[in-house]
VOVO-859334 format. One record per residue (C-alpha): residue number from 1; residue in three letters; x, y, z. Coordinates in steps of 0.2 Angstrom, whole numbers, plus 2048, in hexadecimal, padded with zeros to 3 digits. Layout:
REM residues N
  tivex  kollum   xx   yy   zz
    NUM     ALA    X    Y    Z
...
END
This chain:
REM residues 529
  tivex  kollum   xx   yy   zz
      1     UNK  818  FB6  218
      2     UNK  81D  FB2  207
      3     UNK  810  FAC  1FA
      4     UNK  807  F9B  1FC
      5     UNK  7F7  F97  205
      6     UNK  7F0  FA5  210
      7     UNK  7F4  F9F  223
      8     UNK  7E5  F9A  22C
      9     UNK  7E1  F8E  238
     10     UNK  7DA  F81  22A
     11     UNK  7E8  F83  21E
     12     UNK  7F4  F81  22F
     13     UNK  7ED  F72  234
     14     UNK  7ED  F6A  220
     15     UNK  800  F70  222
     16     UNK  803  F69  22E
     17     UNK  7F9  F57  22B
     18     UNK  807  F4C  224
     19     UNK  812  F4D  235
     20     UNK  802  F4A  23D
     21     UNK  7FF  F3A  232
     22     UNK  811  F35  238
     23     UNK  80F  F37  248
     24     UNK  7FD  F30  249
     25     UNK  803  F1F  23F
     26     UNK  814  F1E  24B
     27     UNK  80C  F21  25B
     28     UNK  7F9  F1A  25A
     29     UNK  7FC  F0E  24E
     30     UNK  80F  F07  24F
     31     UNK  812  F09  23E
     32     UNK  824  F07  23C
     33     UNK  82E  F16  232
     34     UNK  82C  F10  220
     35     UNK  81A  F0E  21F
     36     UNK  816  F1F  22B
     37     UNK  824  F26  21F
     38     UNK  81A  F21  210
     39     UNK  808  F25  215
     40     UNK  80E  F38  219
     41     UNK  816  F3B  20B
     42     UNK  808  F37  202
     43     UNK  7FE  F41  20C
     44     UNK  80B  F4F  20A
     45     UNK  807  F4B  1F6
     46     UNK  7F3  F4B  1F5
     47     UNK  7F5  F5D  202
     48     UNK  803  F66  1F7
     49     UNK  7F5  F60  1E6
     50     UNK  7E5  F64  1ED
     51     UNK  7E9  F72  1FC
     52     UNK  7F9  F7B  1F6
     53     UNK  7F9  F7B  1E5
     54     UNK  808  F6F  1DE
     55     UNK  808  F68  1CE
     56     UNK  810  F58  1C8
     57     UNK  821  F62  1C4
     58     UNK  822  F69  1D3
     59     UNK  81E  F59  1DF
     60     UNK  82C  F52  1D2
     61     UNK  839  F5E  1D4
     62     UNK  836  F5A  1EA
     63     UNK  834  F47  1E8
     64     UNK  845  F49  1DC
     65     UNK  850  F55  1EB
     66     UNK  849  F49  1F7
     67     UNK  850  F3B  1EF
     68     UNK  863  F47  1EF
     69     UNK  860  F4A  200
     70     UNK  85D  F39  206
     71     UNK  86D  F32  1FA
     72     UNK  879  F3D  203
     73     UNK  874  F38  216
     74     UNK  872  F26  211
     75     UNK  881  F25  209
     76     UNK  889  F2A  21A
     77     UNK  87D  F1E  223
     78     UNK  881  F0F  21C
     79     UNK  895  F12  21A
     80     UNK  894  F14  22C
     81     UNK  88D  F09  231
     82     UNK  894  EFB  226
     83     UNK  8A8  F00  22E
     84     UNK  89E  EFC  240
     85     UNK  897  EEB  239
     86     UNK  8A8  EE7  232
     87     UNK  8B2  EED  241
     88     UNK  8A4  EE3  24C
     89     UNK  8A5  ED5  241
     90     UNK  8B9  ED4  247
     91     UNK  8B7  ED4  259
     92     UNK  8C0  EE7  25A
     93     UNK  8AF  EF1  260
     94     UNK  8B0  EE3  26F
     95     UNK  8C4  EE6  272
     96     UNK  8BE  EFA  272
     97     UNK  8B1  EF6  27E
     98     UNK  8BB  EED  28C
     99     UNK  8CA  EF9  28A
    100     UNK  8BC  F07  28F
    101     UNK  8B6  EFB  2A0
    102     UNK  8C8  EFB  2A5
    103     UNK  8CC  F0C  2A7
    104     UNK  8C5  F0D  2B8
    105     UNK  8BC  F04  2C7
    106     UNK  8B1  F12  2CD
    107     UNK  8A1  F0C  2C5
    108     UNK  89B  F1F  2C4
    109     UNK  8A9  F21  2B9
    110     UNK  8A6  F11  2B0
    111     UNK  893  F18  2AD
    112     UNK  899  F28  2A5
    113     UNK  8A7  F20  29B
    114     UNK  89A  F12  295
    115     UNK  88C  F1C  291
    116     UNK  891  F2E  28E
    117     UNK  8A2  F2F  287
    118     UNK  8A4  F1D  27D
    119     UNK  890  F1A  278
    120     UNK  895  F2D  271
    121     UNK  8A5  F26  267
    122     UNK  89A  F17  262
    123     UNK  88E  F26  25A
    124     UNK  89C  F2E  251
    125     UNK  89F  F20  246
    126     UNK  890  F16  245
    127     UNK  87F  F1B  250
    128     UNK  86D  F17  24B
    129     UNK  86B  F0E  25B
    130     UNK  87D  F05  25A
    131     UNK  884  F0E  269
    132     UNK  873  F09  275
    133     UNK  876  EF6  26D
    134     UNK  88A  EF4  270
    135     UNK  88B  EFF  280
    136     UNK  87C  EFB  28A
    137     UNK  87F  EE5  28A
    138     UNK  890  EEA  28F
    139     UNK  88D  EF5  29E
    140     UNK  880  EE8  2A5
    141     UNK  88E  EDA  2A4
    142     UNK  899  EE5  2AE
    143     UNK  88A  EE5  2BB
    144     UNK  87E  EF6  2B9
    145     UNK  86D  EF4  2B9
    146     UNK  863  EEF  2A7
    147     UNK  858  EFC  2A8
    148     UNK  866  F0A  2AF
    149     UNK  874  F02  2A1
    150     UNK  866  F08  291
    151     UNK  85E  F16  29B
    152     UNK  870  F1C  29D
    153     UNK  875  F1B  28C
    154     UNK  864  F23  283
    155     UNK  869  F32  28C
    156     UNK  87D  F33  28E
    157     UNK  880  F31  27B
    158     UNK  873  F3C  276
    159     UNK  87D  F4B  274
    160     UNK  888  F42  268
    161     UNK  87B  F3F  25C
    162     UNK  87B  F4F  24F
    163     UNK  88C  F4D  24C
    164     UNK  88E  F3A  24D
    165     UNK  88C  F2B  23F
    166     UNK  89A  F37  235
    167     UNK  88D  F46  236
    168     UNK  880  F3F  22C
    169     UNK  872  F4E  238
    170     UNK  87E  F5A  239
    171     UNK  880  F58  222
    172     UNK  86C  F58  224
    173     UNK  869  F68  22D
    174     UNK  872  F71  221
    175     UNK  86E  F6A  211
    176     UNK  85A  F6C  217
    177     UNK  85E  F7E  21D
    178     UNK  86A  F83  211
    179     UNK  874  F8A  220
    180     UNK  889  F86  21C
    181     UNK  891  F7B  229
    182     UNK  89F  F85  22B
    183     UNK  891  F91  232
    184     UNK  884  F85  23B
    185     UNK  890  F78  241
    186     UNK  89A  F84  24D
    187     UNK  88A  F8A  256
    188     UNK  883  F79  255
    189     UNK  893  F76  25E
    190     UNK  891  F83  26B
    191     UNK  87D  F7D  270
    192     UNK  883  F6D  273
    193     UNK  88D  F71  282
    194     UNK  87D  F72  28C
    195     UNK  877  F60  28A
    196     UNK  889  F59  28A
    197     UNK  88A  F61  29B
    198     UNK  879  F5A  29F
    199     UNK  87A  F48  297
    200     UNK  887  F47  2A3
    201     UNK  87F  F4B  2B2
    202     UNK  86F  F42  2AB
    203     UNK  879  F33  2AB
    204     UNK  884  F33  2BC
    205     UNK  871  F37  2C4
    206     UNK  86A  F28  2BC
    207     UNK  877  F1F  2C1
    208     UNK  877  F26  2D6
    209     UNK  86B  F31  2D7
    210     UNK  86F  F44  2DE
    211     UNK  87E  F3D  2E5
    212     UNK  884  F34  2D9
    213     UNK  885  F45  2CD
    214     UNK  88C  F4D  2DA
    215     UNK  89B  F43  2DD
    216     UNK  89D  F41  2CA
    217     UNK  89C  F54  2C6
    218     UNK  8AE  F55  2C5
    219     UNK  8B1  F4B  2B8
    220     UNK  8A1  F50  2AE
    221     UNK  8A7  F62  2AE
    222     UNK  8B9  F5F  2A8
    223     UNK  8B3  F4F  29A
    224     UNK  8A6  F5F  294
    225     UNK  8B2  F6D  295
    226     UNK  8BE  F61  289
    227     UNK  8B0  F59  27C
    228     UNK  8A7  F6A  27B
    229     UNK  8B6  F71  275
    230     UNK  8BB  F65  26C
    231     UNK  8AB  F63  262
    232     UNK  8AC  F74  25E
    233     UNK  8BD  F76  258
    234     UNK  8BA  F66  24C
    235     UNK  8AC  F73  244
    236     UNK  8B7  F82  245
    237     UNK  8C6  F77  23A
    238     UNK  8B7  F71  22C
    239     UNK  8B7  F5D  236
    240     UNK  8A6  F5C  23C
    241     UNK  8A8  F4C  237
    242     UNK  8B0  F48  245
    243     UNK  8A9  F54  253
    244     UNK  8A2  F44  25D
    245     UNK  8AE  F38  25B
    246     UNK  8BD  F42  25F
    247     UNK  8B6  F4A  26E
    248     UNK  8AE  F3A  274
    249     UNK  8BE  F32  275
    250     UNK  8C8  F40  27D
    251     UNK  8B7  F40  288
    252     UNK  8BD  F2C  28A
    253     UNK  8CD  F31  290
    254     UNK  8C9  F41  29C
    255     UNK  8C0  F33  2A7
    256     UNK  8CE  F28  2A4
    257     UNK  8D9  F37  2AB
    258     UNK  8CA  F3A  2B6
    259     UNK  8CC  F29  2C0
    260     UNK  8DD  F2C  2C6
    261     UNK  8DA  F3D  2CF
    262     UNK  8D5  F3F  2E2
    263     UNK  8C0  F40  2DE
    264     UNK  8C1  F2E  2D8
    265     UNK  8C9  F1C  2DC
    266     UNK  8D8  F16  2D4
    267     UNK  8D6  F0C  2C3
    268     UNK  8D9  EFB  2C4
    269     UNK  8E9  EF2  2CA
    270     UNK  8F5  EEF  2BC
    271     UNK  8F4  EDB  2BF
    272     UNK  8DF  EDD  2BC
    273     UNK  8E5  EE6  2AC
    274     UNK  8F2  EDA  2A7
    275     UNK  8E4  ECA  2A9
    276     UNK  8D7  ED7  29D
    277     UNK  8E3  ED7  293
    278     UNK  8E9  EC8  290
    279     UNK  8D6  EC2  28D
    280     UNK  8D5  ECD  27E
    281     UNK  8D9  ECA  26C
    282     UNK  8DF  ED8  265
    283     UNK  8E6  EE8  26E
    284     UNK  8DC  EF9  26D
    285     UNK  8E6  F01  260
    286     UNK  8E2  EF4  255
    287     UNK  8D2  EF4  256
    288     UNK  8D0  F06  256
    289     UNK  8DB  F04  246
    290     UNK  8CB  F07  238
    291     UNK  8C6  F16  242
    292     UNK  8D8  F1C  244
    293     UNK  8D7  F1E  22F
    294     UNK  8C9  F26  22F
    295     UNK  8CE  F35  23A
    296     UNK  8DC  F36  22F
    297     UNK  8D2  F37  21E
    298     UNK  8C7  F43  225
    299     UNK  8D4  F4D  22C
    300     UNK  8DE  F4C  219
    301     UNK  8CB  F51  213
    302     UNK  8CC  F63  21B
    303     UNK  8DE  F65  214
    304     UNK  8DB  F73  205
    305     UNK  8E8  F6C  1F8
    306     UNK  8E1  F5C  1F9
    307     UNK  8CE  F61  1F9
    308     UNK  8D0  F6C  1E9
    309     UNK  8D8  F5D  1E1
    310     UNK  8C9  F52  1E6
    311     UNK  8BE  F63  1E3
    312     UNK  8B8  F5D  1D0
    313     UNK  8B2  F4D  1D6
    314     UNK  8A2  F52  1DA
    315     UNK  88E  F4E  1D8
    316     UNK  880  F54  1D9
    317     UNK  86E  F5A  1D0
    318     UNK  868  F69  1C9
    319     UNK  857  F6F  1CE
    320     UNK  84D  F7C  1C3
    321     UNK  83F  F8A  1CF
    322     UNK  830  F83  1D0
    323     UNK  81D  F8C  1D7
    324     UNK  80E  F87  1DF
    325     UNK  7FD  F8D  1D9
    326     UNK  7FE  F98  1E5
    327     UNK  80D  FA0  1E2
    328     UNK  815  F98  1ED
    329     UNK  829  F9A  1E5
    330     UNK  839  F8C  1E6
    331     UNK  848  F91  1E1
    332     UNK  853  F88  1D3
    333     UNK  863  F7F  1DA
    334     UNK  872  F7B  1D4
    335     UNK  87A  F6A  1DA
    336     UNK  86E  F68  1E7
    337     UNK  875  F5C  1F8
    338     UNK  885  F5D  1ED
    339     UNK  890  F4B  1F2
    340     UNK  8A3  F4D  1F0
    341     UNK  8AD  F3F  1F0
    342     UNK  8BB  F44  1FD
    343     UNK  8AE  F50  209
    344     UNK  8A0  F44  209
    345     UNK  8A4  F37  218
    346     UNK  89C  F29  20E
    347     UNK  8AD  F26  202
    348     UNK  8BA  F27  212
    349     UNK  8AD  F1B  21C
    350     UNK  8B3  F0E  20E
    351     UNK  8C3  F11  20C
    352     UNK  8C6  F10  220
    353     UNK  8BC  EFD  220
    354     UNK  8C8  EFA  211
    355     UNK  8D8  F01  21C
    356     UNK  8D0  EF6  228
    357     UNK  8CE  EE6  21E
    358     UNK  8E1  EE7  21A
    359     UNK  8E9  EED  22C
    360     UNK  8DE  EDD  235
    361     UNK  8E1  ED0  229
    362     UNK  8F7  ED6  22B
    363     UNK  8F3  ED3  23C
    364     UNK  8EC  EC2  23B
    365     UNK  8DD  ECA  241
    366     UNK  8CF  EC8  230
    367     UNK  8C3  EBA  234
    368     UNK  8BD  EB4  223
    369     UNK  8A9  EB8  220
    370     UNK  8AC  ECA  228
    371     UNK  8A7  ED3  21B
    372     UNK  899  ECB  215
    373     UNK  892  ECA  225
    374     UNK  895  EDE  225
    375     UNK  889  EE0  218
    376     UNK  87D  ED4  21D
    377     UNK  87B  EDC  22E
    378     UNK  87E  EED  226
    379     UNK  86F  EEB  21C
    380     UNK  863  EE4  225
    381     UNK  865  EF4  231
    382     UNK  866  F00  226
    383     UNK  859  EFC  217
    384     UNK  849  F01  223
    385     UNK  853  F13  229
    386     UNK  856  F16  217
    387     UNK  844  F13  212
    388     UNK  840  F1D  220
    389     UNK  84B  F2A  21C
    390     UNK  846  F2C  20B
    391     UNK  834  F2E  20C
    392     UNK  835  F39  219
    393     UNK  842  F45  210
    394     UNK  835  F45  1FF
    395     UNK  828  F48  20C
    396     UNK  831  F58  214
    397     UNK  837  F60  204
    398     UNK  826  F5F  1FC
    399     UNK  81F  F67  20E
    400     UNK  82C  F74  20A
    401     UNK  82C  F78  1F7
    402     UNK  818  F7A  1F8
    403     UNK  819  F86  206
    404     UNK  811  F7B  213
    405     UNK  823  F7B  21E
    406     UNK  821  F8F  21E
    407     UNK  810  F8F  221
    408     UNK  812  F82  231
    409     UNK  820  F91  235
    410     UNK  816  F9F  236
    411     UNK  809  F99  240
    412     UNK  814  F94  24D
    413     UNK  81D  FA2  24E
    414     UNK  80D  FAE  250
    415     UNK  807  F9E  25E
    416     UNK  819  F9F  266
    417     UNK  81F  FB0  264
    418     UNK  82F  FB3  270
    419     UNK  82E  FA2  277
    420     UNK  832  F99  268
    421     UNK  844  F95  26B
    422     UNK  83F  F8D  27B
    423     UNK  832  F82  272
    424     UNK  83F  F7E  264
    425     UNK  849  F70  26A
    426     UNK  838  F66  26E
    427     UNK  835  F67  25B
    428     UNK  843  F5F  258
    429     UNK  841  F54  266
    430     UNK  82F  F4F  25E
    431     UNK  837  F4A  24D
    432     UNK  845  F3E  255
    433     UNK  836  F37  262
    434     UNK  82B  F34  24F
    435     UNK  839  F2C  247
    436     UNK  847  F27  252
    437     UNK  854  F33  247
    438     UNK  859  F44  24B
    439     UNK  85F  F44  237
    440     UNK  84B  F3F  234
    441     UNK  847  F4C  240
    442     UNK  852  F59  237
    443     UNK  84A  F56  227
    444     UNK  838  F57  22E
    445     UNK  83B  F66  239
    446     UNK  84B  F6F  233
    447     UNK  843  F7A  226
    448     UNK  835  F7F  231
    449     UNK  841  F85  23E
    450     UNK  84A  F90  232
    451     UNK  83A  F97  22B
    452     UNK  831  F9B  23B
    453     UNK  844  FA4  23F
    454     UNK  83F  FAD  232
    455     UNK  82F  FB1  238
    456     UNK  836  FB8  249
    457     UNK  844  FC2  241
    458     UNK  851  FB7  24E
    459     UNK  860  FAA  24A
    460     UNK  85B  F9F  23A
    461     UNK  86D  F97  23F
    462     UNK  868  F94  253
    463     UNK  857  F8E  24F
    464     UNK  85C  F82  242
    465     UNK  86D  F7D  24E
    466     UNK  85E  F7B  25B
    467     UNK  854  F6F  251
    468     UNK  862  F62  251
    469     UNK  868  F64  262
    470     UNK  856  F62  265
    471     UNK  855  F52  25A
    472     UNK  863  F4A  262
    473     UNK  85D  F4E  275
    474     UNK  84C  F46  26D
    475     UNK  854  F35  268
    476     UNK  858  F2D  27C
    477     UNK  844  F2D  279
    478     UNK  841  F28  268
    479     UNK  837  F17  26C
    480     UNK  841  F0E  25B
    481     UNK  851  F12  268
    482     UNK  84A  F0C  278
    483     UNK  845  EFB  26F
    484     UNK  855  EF9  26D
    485     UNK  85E  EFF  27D
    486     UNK  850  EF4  285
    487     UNK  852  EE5  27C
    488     UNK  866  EE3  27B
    489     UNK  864  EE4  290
    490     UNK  856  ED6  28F
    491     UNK  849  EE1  294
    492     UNK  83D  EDD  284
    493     UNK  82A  EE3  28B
    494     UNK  831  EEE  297
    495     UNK  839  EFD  290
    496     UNK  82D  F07  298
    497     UNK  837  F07  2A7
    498     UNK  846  F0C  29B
    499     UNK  83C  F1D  295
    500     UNK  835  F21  2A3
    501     UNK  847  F23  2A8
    502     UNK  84D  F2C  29A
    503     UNK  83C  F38  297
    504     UNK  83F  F46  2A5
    505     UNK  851  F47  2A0
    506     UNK  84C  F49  28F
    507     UNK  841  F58  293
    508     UNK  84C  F61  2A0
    509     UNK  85A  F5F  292
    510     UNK  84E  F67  285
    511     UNK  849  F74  291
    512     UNK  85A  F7B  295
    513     UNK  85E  F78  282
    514     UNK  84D  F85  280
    515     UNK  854  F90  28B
    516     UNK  867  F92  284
    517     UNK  85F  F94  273
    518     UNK  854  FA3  279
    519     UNK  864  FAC  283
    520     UNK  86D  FAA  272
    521     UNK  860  FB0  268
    522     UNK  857  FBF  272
    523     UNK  868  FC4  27D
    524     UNK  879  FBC  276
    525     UNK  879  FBD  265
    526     UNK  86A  FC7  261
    527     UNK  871  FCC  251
    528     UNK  878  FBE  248
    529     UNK  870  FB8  238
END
């Protein structure tokens, strides 16, 4: 182990004390995430002072990345979710919603549309709950059950989560682990293809049952074959950006394609579409307009003439080493959580709602207030995540630049042994259940992933690709989410009978998730780094 406090069972436990304070305050005492973030990042302070030897530069230099770290996923955050408000505020996300409920009349189908592949497009550009609040009221007012409409959506866009709201997890693993994208995101990628596959399957059995997943197989194979793909290929061209929201809609449209072959009724009659249409006031294309931008800009991002000419325009902090009392060493760092203005996804967020300002108001389309109304609702959505967010990140970088992160590592690795990669995923599961992020559950947890990796002498780039998959599976049982799946179908008082529903799909999920991880690790790729 490298130098810090010697590992023993009181040194773990003290290490391991400020996720306990979080998760004490969350779970016991229904402390929202500000104030549980707050109280164990102070607990993560007196511990790194008293028990690990930090001094007042040391904790200042943590507090200080924090703050980096945070800035570059909130930025993203609320540039994402502000193009939603705005595009919501217009009607468009409504339009985009009924097109989806008119692809087909097999309500299985509808079900795997609804909550799979479009609350996944809704989680490419905006997420933090958004997908459960848009898509859940809408299946239940085309006639699915409340509690199978937010259980169905929970689960189903779950595996979207890592790379959705324009990457902001996906940016988080690697800035905590210092792990390239272009290396981590490919795996992360790969991994992924078990819980698509079973979201699907989660969904369709929620919906019917064993029957029900039966009969839908064949459209759940061929939606995963084409997203999983896809998804990976968006990493493989430098878009992880986009690796939910392109496969979710070529997902949308495999079921479209899906509907009209012999497993499945006929979509609906062309006078049934003609009437829906007529109803609606604005076509999809327009709607989908804002979002038709910003695949553009991202794509022109990954285009190396224009990136090098955009290359200068970038921020970030400088970061001297630092070391405990203990010895206990951190590393000096040069722009740390570096923000460039044309790779970060916060600058084309803006200029998209801008393109979007200007293509509805040509079309006749603005309504006057949109905007303001954006950043009202925008926010009041986003100010308690951020606070959130931010003490938790000054809380997991102290853990980690005091040595309490590789302390936490080393004793579950000599605890787990072999096992750990099939334990790994329910880390990350635990973080998203704490805080209702999987980007909150990458900053807790990421770091001690990598480390205990370490430890074991298997895949740093698995285990930390692990965490988030884990941390995404984990959020269809955050209880911040389930409020709000609950609530949006009139269920307030009752979402128990929401997460009892999406519980045992969560841990079956996590489990095979566990299980890929440890074939990777110990059989497939034994011998990547």
């Amino acid at each position: 182990m490298d130098k810090g406090v010697v590992l023993t069972f009181a040194s773990w436990l003290l290490a391991f004390l400020p996720i306990l304070v979080l998760l004490s305050t969350i779970l016991l005492l229904n402390w929202g995430a500000p104030k549980s973030g707050a109280t164990s990042w102070f607990t993560a302070v007196v511990i790194g002072i008293f028990f690990f030897g930090a001094d007042t530069r040391l904790l200042a230099i943590a507090n200080s990345k924090g703050l980096s770290l945070a800035l570059y996923v909130l930025l993203i955050i609320w540039g994402a979710v502000f193009l939603y408000n705005l595009v919501e505020k217009i009607g468009a996300v409504k339009v985009i919603g009924d097109t989806m409920t008119r692809v087909t009349e097999d309500k299985l189908l509808q079900c795997l549309l609804m909550s799979w592949c479009f609350a996944s497009f809704m989680q490419g550009i905006a997420g933090f709950g958004v997908p459960v609040a848009v898509v859940a009221p809408i299946m239940v007012v085309m006639g699915f059950p409340p509690a199978v409409a937010a259980a169905a959506c929970l689960v189903g866009h779950s595996w979207s989560i890592s790379f959705g709201s324009m990457g902001s997890s996906y940016y988080t693993i690697q800035l905590v682990t210092k792990i390239p994208g272009e290396i981590i995101g490919p795996w992360m990628a790969v991994l992924f293809t078990v819980p698509m596959l079973a979201t699907g399957f989660a969904v369709a059995h929620i919906y019917g049952g064993m029957a029900a997943a039966k009969r839908g197989a064949p459209a759940i194979i061929a939606a995963t074959a084409v997203m999983a793909f896809t998804c990976w290929f968006m990493n493989i061209i430098g878009a992880a950006q986009l690796a939910t929201l392109i496969p979710a809609v070529l997902g949308c449209s495999t079921i479209a394609a899906m509907a009209r072959t012999r497993f499945y009724r006929s979509e609906l009659t062309v006078e049934q579409l003609a009437r829906q249409r007529g109803a609606q006031s604005m076509g999809f294309h327009l709607a989908f307009s804002p979002y038709y931008i910003l695949i553009l800009l991202s794509v022109l991002s990954q285009v190396k003439d224009i990136a090098k000419l955009f290359a200068p325009y970038t921020w970030g902090l400088d970061y001297p080493a630092a070391q405990t009392a203990f010895g206990y060493a951190v590393k000096a760092e040069k722009l740390y959580s570096r923000i460039n203005i044309l790779s970060h996804p916060a600058p084309l967020l803006l200029v998209a709602a801008f393109a979007g300002y200007l293509i509805f108001r040509l079309a006749g389309k603005w309504k006057t207030g949109a905007v303001s109304a954006a950043v009202k609702s925008t926010f009041s959505q986003c100010i308690p995540t951020s606070i959130g967010i931010i003490t938790m990140v000054m809380m997991a970088l102290i853990m980690n630049d005091t040595g309490m992160t590789n302390l936490l590592a080393w004793g579950m690795a000599k605890a787990t042994g072999v096992l750990f990669p099939v334990v790994s995923p329910f880390i990350g599961v635990l973080g998203a259940f704490l805080t209702g992020s999987n980007t909150n559950s990458n900053v807790m947890f990421g770091t001690l992933q990598v480390e205990t990796a370490r430890v074991l002498g298997v895949s740093t780039v698995v285990m930390a690709a692990v965490q988030s998959v884990g941390g995404a599976v984990g959020c269809s049982i955050a209880p911040s989410k389930v409020l709000i799946g609950s609530a949006t179908v009139g269920l307030d008082g009752r979402e128990n009978e929401v997460m009892h529903r999406t519980i045992p799909y969560c841990v079956i999920i996590s489990l095979l998730v566990g299980i890929n991880a440890w074939l990777f690790v110990y059989v497939l790729f034994r011998n990547l780094p």
